[in-house]
C-alpha positions as CSV (number, residue, x, y, z in Angstrom):
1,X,6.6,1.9,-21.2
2,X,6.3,2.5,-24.8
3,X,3.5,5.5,-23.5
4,X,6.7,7.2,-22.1
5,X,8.3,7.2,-24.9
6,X,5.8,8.9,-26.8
7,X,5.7,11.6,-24.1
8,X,9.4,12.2,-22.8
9,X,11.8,13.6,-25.2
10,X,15.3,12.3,-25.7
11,X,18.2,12.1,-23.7
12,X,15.9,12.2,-21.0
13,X,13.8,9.2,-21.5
14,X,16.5,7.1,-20.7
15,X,17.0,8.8,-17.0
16,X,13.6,7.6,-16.5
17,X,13.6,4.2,-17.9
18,X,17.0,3.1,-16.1
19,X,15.1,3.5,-13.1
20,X,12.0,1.2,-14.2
21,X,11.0,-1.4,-11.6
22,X,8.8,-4.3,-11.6
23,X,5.6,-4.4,-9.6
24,X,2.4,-6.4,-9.0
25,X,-0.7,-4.0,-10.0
26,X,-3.7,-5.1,-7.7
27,X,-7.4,-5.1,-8.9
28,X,-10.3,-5.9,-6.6
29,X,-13.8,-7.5,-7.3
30,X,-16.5,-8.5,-5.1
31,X,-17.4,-11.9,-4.7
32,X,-19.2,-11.8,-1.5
33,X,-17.6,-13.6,1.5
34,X,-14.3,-15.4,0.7
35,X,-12.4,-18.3,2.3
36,X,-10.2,-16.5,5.3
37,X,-6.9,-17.2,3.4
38,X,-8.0,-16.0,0.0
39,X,-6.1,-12.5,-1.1
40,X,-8.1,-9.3,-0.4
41,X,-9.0,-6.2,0.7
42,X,-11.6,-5.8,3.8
43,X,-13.5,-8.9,5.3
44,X,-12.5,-11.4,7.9
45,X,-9.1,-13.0,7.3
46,X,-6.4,-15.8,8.5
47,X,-5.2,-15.4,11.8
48,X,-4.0,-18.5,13.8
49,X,-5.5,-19.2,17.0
50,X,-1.6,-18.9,18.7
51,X,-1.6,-15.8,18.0
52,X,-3.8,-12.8,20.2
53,X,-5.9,-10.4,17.8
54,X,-4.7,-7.0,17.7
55,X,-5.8,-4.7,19.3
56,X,-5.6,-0.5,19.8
57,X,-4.1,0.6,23.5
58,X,-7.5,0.6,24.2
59,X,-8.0,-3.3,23.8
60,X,-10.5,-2.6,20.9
61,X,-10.0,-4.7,17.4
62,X,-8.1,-4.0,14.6
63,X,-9.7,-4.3,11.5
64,X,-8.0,-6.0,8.3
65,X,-7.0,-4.0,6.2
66,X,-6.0,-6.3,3.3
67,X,-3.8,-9.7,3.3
68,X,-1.9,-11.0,0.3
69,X,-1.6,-15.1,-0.2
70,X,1.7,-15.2,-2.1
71,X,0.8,-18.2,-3.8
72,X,-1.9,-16.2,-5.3
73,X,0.4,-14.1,-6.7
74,X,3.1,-13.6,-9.7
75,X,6.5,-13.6,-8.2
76,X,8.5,-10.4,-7.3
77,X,11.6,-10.2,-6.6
78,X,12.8,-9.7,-3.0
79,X,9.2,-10.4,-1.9
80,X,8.0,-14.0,-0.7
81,X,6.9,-16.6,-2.5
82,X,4.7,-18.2,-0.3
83,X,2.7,-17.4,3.5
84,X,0.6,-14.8,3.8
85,X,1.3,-10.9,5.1
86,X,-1.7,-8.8,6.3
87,X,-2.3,-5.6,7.4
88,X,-4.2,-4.5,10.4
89,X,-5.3,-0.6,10.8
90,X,-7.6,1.4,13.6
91,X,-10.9,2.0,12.4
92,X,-12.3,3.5,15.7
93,X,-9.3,6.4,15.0
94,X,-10.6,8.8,12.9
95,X,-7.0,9.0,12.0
96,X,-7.0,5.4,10.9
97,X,-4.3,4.6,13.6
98,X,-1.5,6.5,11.8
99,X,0.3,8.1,14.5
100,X,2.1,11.5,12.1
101,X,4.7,11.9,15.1
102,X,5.8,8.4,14.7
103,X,4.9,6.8,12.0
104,X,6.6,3.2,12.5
105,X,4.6,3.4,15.8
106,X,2.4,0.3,15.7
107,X,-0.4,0.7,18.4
108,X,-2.5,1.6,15.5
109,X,-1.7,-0.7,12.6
110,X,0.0,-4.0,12.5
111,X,1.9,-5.8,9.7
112,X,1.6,-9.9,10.6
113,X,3.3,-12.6,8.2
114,X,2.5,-16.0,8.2
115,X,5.3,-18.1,6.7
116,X,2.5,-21.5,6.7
117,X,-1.0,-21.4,7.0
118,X,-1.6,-24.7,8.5
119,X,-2.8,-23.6,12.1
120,X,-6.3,-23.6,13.7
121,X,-7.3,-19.5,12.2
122,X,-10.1,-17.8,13.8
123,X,-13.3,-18.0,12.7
124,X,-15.3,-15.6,10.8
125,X,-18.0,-15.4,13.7
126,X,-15.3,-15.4,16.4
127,X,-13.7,-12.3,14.9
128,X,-17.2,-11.0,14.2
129,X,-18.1,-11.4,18.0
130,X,-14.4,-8.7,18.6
131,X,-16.3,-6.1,17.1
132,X,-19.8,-6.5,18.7
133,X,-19.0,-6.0,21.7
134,X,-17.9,-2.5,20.8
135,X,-21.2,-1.9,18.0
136,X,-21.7,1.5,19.7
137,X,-19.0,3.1,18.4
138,X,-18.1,4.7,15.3
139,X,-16.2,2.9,13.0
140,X,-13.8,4.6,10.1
141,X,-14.5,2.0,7.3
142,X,-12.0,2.0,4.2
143,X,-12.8,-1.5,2.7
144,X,-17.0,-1.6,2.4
145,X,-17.2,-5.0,2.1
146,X,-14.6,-8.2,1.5
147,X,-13.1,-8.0,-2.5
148,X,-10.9,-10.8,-3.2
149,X,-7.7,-9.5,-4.7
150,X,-5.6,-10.7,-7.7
151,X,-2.1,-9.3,-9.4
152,X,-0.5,-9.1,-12.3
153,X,3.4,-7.5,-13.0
154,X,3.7,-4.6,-14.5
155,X,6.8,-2.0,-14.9
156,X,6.3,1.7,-13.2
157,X,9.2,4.4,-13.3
158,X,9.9,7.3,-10.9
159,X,7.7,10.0,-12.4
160,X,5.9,12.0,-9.6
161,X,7.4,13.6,-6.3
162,X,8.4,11.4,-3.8
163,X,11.8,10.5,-1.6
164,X,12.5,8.2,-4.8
165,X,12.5,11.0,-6.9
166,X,14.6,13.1,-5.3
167,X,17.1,10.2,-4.5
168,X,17.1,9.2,-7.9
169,X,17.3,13.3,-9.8
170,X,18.7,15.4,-6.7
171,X,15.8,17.4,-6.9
172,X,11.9,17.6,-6.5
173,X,9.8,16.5,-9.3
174,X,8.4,19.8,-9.8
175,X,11.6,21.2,-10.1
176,X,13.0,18.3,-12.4
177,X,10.4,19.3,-15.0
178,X,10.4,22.7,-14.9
179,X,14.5,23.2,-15.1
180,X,14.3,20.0,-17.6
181,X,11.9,21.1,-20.1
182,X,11.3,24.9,-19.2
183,X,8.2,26.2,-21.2
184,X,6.8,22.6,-22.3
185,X,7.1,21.3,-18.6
186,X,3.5,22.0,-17.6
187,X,2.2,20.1,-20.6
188,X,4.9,16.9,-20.1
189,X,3.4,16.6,-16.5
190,X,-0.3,17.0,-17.4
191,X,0.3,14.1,-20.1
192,X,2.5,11.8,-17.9
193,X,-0.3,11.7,-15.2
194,X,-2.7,11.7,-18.1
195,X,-0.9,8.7,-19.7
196,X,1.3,6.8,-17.2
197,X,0.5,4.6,-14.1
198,X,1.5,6.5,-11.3
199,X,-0.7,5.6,-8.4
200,X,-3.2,2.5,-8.0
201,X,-2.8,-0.6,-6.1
202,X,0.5,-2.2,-5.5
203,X,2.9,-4.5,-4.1
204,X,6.3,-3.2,-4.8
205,X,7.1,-0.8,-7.4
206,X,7.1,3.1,-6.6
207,X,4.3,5.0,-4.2
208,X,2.6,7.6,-4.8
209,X,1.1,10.4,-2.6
210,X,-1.8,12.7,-2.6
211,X,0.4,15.1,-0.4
212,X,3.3,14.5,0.2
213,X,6.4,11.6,1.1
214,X,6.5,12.2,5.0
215,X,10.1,10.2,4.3
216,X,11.3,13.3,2.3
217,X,12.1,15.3,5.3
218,X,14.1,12.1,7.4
219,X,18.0,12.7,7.4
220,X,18.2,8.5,7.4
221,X,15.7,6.9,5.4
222,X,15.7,3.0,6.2
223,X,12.6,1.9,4.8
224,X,13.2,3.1,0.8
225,X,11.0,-0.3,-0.3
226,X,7.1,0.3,-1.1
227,X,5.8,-3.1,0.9
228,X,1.9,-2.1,-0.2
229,X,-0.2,0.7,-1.3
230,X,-3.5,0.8,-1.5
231,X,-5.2,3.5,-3.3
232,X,-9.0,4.4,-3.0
233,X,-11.4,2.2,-5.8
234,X,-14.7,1.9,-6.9
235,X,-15.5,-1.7,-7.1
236,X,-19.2,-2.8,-7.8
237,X,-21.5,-1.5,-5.8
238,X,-18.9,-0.7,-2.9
239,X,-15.5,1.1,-2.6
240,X,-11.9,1.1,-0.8
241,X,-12.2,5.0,0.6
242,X,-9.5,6.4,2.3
243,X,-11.0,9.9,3.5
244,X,-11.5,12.3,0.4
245,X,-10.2,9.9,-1.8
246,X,-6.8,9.5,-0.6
247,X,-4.4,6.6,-0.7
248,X,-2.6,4.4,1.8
249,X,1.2,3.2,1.7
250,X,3.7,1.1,3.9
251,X,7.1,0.9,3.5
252,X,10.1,-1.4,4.7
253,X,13.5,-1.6,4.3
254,X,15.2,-4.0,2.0
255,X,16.9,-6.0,4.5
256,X,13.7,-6.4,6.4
257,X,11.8,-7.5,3.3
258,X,14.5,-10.2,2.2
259,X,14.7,-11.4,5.6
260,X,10.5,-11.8,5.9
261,X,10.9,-9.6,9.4
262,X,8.0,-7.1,9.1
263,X,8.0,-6.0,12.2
264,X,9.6,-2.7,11.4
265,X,7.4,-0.8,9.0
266,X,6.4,2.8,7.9
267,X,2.4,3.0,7.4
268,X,1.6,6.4,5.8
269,X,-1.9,7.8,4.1
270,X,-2.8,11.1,3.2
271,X,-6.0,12.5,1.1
272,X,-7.5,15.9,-1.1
């Protein structure tokens, strides 16, 4: 974080950096079609035969999202070391299944963990065959085509507006800045998103929001842990798009995540 330091005056550098979390920083290539339990965003993935693909009330596919293979990945704490957690979303919804009322509700999105990966998966074809049946129809791609994903850690702070923030400061970003460094605080912010990580790709680590934290507003806020975000990339020839450029984020809460239950999670994405 040495570009903080070069940004942030003193004392207040060290409220930021005792809040400094590790993270795994996502990048995406394309390598055409990958094996179903290789890491990455868009494609066909691993899904045992025991289990029924998911579907929207109206029995239509989900599409994946993105999956992460832990054993492709560095460890994080907290997260698992092994198995492999994917994430399902509407693509028929304009809305990308995200329900705004409820946002935990899951008949458009689904969060699956696989502890092993020894079963029977289905096939590329047989998933394939899901969606022809329902070719007609307009489908919302975010994911172009199927880019294998890798990580590496990386250490992000609590810099722009979100329910971390104002857990963490007792006050909005915005308002941090402003009442922190008065005239200079239009110029600190413009050089901290200038300068410092504070969206992309990630697994762990703080979110970020083209909007705004939809957790902000919840008297109880149980799911505090960033499980995934994926944020909108150019990558070769294709792209990860979420609307005008906006990024997408689920969240979990810490007791959840240790215990490898994903079956309670908050999926959230906004855009421009």
């Amino acid at each position: 974080m040495e570009q903080l330091k070069n940004i942030i005056p003193e004392p207040f550098i060290q409220d930021f950096l005792k809040n400094e979390k590790k993270a795994i920083q996502l990048s995406f290539v394309d390598e055409g079609l990958l094996d179903l339990k290789t890491s990455k965003a868009g494609g066909r993935g691993y899904l045992p035969k025991s289990v029924n693909y998911p579907v929207n009330k109206k029995g239509m596919p989900l599409s994946l999202l993105a999956q992460i293979n832990f054993e492709e990945m560095p460890f994080l704490e907290n997260f698992p070391q092994q198995g492999l957690l994917a994430f399902y979303v509407d693509m028929y919804d304009d809305l990308i299944g995200l329900d705004f009322k409820n946002q935990k509700n899951t008949d458009g999105f689904r969060v699956l963990y696989f502890a092993e990966l020894n079963e029977i998966s289905y096939t590329r074809e047989e998933q394939d065959a899901l969606f022809t049946v329902f070719e007609k129809e307009e489908l919302y791609k975010i994911v172009s085509d199927e880019f294998k994903m890798t990580g590496q850690i990386e250490s992000r702070v609590i810099i722009s507006n979100s329910y971390d923030f104002f857990k963490a400061y007792g006050k909005n970003a915005y308002e941090f800045y402003e009442d922190a460094f008065l005239e200079k605080a239009d110029d600190i912010m413009d050089a901290i998103y200038e300068h410092i990580p504070v969206a992309g790709s990630l697994i762990g680590g703080y979110p970020f929001f083209t909007q705004e934290d939809p957790r902000q507003y919840e008297k109880h806020v149980t799911e505090t842990e960033l499980l995934f975000q994926l944020d909108t990339e150019k990558i070769g020839d294709g792209e990860i798009m979420w609307g005008d450029s906006g990024i997408g984020n689920f969240f979990i809460s810490k007791e959840d995540l240790k215990k490898k239950d994903f079956s309670r999670v908050l999926y959230n994405w906004d855009c421009y």
